[in-house]
C-alpha positions in Angstrom: 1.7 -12.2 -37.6 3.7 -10.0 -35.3 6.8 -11.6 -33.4 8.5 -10.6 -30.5 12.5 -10.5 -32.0 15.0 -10.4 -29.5 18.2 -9.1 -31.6 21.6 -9.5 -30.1 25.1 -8.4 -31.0 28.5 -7.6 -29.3 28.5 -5.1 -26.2 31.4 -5.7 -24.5 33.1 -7.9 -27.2 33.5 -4.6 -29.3 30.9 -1.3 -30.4 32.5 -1.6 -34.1 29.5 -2.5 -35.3 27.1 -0.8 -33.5 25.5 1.7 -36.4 25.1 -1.9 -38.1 22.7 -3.2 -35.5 20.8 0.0 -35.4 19.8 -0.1 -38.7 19.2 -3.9 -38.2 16.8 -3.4 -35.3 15.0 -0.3 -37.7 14.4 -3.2 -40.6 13.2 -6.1 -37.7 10.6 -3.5 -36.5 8.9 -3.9 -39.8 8.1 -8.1 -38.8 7.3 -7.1 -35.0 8.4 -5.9 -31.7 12.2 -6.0 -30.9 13.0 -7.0 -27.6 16.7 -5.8 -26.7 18.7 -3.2 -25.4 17.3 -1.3 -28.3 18.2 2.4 -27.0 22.3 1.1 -26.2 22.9 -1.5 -28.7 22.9 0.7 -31.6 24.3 3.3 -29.7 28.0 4.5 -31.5 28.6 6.5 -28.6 28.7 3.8 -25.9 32.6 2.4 -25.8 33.2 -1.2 -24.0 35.0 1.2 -21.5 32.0 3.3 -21.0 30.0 0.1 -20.6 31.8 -1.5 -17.8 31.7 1.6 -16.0 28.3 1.7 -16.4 27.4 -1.8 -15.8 29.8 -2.7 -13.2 28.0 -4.1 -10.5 25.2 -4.7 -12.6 25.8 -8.1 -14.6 23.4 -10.3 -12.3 20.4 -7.6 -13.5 21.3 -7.7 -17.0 21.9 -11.6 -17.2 18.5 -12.1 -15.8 16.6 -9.6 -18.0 18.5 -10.4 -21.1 17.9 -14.4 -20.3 14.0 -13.4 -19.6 13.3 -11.6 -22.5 14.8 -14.7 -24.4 11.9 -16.9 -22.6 9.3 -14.8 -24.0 10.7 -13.6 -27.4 9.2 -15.8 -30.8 12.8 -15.6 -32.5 16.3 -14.7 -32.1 18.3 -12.4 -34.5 22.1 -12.4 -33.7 24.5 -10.3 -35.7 27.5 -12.9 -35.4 30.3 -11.1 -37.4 32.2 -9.5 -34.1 33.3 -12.2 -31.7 31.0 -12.0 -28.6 31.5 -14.4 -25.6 27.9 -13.0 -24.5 26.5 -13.3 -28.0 27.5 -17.4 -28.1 26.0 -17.9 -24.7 23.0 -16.4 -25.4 22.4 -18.6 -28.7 23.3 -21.2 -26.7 20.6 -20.7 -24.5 18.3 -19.7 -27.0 18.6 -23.2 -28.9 18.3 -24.8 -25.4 14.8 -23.1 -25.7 14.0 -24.0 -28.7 14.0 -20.7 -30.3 14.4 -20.0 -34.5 17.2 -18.8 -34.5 18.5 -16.3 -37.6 22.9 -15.9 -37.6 24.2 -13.0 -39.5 27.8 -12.9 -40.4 29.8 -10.7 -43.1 32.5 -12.9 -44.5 34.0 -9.6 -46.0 35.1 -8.8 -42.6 37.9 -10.4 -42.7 36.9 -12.4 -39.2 36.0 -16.2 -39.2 32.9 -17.3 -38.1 32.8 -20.0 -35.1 32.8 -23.8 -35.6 30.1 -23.8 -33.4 27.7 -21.0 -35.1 28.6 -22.2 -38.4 28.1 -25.9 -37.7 24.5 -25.4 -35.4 22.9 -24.1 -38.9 20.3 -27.1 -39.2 18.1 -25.4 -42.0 15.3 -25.1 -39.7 15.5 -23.7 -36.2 18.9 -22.5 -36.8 19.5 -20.6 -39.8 22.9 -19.0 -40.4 23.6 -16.5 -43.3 26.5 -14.5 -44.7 25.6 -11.4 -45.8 26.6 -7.8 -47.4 24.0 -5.6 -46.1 22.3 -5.1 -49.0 21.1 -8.6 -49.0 19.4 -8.3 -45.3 15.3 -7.5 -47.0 15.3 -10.6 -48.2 17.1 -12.8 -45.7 14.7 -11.0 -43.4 11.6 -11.8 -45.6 12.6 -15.5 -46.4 13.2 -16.1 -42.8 10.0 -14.7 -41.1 8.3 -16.5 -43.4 8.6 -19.6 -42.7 5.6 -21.4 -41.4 6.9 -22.0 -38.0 7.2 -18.8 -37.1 
């Protein structure tokens, strides 16, 4: 069954990881439609400074998308490794939802993972995984098949 995935990971917070969630994104396509900002996200040339430029002005249009496409996605992917206020809130909304919700972190980043991501992992509609990248397939496969989905 094809899902509509809303992926999220850091803008603002910092772009270090933005080839990351473009090869993320390519490997979700394979379990359905992506809902994000797709064509920026894994964008290595956008910088947070070109970012505020660009959205300056714009934050009440891009909190209102974002928080729509979150009403009508299946599931939530978050890459959590880079600290992102807008990240947490959008979990945090997502859970109010009642969305499955998949966490990535790399604990060979050298960052720590949030008491608050860390401790929402529940086993069922919040899953939270650390990961190498080579691990993703089957986190990906084990996830989206679960029978609530």
């Amino acid at each position: 069954m094809s899902q509509l995935i809303y992926f999220c990971g850091s803008m603002r917070g910092g772009r270090q990881d933005a080839a990351l969630y473009a090869r993320l994104i390519k490997k979700l396509e394979a379990y359905g439609t992506v809902h994000n900002l797709s064509d920026r996200i894994g964008d290595t040339t956008l910088t947070v400074e070109i970012l505020e430029v660009r959205e300056c002005g714009r934050e009440k249009m891009i909190h209102d998308k974002d928080v729509r496409w979150l009403e009508e996605c299946n599931v939530v992917v978050a890459e959590v490794t880079q600290p992102s206020m807008g990240v947490g809130y959008e979990i945090g909304r997502a859970v109010a939802m009642k969305k499955n919700i998949l966490c990535l972190f790399r604990p060979d980043s050298g960052k720590s993972l949030s008491a608050m991501i860390r401790g929402a992992d529940n086993g069922d509609q919040i899953v939270v995984k650390d990961y190498q990248e080579t691990d993703i397939d089957d986190i990906f496969k084990d996830f989206f098949a679960k029978d609530e989905l």
